[in-house]
C-alpha positions as CSV (number, residue, x, y, z in Angstrom):
1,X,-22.4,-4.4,-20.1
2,X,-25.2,-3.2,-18.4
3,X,-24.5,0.8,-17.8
4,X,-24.9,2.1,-14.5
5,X,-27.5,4.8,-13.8
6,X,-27.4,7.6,-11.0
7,X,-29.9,6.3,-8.2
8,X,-30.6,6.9,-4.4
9,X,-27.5,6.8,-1.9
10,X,-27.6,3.8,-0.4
11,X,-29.2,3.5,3.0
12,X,-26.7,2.5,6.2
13,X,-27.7,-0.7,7.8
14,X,-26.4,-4.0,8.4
15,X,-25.2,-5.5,4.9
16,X,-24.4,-9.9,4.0
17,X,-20.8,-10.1,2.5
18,X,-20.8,-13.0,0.3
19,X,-17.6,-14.7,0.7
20,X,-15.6,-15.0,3.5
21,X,-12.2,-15.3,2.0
22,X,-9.6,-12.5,1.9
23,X,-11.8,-10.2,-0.6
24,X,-14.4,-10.7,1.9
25,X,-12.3,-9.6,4.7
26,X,-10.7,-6.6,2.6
27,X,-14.9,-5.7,2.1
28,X,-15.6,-5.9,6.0
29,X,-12.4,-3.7,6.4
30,X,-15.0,-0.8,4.0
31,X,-18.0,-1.7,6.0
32,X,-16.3,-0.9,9.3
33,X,-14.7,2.0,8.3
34,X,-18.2,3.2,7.6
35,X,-20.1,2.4,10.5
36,X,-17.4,4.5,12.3
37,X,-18.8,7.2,10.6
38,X,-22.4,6.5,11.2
39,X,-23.2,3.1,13.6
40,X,-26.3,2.3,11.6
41,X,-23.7,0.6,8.8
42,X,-22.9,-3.2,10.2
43,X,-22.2,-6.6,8.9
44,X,-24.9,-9.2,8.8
45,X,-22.3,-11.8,8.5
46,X,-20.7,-13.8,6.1
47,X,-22.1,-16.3,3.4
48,X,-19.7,-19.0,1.9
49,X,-20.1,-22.2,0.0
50,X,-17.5,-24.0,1.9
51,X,-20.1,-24.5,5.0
52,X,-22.6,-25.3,2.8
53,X,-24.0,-29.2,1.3
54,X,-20.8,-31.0,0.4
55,X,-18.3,-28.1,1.3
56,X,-15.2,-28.7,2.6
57,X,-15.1,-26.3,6.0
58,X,-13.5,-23.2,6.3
59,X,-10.0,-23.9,6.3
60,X,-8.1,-22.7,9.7
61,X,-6.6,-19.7,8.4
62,X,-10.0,-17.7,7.4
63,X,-12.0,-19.5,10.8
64,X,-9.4,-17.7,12.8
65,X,-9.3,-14.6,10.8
66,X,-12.9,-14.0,11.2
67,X,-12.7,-15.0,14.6
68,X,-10.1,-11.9,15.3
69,X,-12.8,-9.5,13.5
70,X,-15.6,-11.1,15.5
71,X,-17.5,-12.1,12.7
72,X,-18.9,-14.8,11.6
73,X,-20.3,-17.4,8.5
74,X,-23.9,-17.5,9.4
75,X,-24.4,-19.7,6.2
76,X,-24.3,-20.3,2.4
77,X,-24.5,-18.5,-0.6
78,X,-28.1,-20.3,-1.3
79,X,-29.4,-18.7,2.0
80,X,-29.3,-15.3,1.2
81,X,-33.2,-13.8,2.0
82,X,-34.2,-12.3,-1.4
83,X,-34.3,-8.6,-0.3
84,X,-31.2,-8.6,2.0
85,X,-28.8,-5.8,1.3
86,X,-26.0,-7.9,0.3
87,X,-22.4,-7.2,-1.7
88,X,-20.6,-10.2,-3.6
89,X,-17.0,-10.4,-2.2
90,X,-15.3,-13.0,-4.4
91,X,-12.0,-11.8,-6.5
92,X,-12.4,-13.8,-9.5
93,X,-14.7,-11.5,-11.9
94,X,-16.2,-15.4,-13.4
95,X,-17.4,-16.2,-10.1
96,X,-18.6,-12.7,-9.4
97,X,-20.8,-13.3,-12.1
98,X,-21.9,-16.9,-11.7
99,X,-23.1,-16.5,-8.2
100,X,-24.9,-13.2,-9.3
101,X,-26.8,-15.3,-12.0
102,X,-27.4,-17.3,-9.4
103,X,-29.0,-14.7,-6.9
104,X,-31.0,-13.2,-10.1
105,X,-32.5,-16.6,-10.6
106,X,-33.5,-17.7,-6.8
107,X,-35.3,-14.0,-6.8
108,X,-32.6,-11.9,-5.2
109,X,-33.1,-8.8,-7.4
110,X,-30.1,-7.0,-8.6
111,X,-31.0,-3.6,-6.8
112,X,-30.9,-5.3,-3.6
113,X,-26.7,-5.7,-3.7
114,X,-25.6,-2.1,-1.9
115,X,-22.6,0.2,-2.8
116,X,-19.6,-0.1,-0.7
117,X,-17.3,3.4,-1.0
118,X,-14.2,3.7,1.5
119,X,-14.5,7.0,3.3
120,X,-10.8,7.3,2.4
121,X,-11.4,7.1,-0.9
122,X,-11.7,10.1,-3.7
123,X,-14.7,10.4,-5.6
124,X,-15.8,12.8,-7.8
125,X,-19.2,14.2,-8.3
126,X,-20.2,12.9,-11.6
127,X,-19.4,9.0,-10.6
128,X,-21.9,6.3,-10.7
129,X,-21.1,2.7,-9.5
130,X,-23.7,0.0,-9.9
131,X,-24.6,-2.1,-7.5
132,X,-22.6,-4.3,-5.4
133,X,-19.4,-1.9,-6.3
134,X,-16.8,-2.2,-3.5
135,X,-14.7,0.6,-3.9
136,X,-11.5,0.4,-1.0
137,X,-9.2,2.8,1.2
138,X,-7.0,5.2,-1.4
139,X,-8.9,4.4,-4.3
140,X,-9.8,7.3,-6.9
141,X,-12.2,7.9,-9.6
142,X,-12.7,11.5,-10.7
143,X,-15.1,12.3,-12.9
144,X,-17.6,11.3,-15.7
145,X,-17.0,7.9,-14.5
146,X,-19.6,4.8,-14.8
147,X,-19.4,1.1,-13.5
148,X,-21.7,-2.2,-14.1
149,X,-22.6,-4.3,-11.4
150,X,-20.6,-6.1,-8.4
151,X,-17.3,-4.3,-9.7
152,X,-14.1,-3.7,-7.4
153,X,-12.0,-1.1,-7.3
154,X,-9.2,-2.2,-4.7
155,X,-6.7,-0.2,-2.8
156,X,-4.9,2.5,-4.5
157,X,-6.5,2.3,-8.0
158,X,-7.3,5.3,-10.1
159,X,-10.0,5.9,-12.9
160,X,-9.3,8.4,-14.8
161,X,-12.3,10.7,-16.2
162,X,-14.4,8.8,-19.1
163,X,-13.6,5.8,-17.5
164,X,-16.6,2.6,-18.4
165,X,-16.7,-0.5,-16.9
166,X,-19.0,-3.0,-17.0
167,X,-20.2,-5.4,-14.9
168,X,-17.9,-7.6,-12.2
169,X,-14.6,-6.0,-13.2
170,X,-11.9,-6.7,-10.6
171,X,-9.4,-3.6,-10.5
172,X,-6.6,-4.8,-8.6
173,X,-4.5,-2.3,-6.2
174,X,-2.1,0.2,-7.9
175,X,-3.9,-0.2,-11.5
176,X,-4.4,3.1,-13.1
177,X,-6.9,3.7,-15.5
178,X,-6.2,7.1,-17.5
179,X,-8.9,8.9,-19.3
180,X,-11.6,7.5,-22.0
181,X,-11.1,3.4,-21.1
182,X,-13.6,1.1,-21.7
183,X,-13.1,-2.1,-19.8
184,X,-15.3,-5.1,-20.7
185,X,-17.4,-7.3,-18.3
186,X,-15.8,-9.6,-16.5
187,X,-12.4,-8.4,-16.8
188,X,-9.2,-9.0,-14.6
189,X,-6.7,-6.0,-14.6
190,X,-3.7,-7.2,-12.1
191,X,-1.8,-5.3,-9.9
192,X,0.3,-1.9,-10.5
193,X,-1.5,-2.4,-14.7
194,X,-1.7,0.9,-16.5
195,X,-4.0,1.4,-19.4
196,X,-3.5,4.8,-21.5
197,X,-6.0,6.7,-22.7
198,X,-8.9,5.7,-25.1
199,X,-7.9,2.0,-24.8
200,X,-10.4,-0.5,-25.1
201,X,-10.1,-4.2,-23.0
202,X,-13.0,-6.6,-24.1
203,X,-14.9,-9.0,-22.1
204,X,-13.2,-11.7,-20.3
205,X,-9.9,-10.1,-20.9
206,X,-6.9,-10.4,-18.0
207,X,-3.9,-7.8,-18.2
208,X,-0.9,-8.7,-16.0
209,X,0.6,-7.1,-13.0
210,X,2.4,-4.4,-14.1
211,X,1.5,-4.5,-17.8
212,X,1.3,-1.3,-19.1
213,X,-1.3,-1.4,-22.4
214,X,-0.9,0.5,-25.3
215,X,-3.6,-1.0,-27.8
216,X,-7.2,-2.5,-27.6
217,X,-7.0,-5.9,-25.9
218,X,-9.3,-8.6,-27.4
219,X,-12.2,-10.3,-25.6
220,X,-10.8,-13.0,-23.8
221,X,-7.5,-12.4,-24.4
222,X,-4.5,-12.6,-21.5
223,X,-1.8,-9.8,-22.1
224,X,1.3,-8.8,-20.0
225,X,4.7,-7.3,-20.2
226,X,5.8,-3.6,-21.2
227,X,4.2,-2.8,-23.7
228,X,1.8,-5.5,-23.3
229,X,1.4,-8.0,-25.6
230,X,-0.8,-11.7,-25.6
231,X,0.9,-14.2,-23.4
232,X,2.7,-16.7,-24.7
233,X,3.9,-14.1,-27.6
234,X,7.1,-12.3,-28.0
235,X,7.8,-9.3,-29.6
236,X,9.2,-8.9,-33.0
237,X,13.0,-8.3,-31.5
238,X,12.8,-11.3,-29.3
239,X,12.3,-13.7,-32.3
240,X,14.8,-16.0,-33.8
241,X,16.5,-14.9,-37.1
């Protein structure tokens, strides 16, 4: 986990969303909302492997979304200018953190990826999220709160005060987060997931939609259900005699 530090606000100009799928899309929805706040924020383009060598084409469904928001995929990921104000718009946390290994080692420094914060969302004063966070419309995080790099914090999810994540966490909408959690890097917590206070999730972890956890969840480990438990496990009730 690398722990985020307070730093300059970032500076409004036109940002490269990497990944032009339906995270990428949510992410232009952020950068629009800011630039109608203040027109220097706008959107470079997009950057996604499926134009580049050997990639299969954008599929019709994202060509024609883009093509409503008048965007467009002005290359692939390998194109990115070291330097460019960038943010990595990919859902899974693994490839979040494989192409920003990647970036790293063609010489696009880490500081160059720029925090994305919904004006809709509530944000307290003592919250620091590293770069590349993408935090969307409804979204909370109150106070004494610290992310790693390239996390997201989708619509609707709250983090509660204490709250530490680390880097390319992917906090699906609806997930609340209540006081004193760490979360792990690279972890997945689904949809409408609630974690209770003082919990610890390790790295590489996954908690189900609608899970609700009650005890430290293992690195690597997948857990759903109410209480949540490890997949594939059942509870001591649900066992045959």
């Amino acid at each position: 986990m690398i722990a985020a530090v307070p730093g300059p606000p970032p500076v409004p100009g036109p940002v490269t969303i990497i990944g032009a799928g339906g995270q990428g899309r949510e992410t232009h929805a952020v950068l629009a909302a800011l630039a109608r706040l203040d027109p220097r924020w706008s959107c470079a383009g997009f950057l996604d492997d499926a134009v580049g060598p050997g990639g299969p084409g954008l599929d019709d469904d994202t060509a024609a979304a883009l093509a409503r928001l008048g965007v467009e995929v002005i290359g692939h990921v390998g194109e990115l200018v070291p330097g460019t104000p960038h943010v990595i718009a990919v859902g899974d946390p693994s490839s979040r953190a494989r192409i920003d290994r990647a970036l790293a080692a063609a010489g696009c420094p880490p500081e160059s990826a720029v925090v994305l914060v919904d004006p809709s969302a509530v944000v307290g004063a003592d919250v620091v999220f590293g770069p590349g966070a993408v935090v969307q419309a409804g979204a909370t995080a109150t106070t004494h709160v610290r992310t790693g790099r390239h996390v997201h914090v989708n619509p609707g999810a709250v983090l509660s005060h204490d709250c530490r994540l680390g880097d390319h966490v992917s906090v699906s909408p609806g997930v609340v987060l209540a006081g004193g959690v760490d979360v792990g890097d690279r972890v997945l917590l689904g949809a409408g997931a609630t974690v209770l206070p003082g919990r610890r999730i390790g790295d590489d972890a996954v908690v189900g939609a609608g899970a609700v956890v009650t005890d430290d969840v293992p690195a690597g480990v997948t857990v759903v259900g109410v209480p949540a438990r490890p997949l594939g496990t059942r509870a001591p009730e649900d066992r045959p005699a």
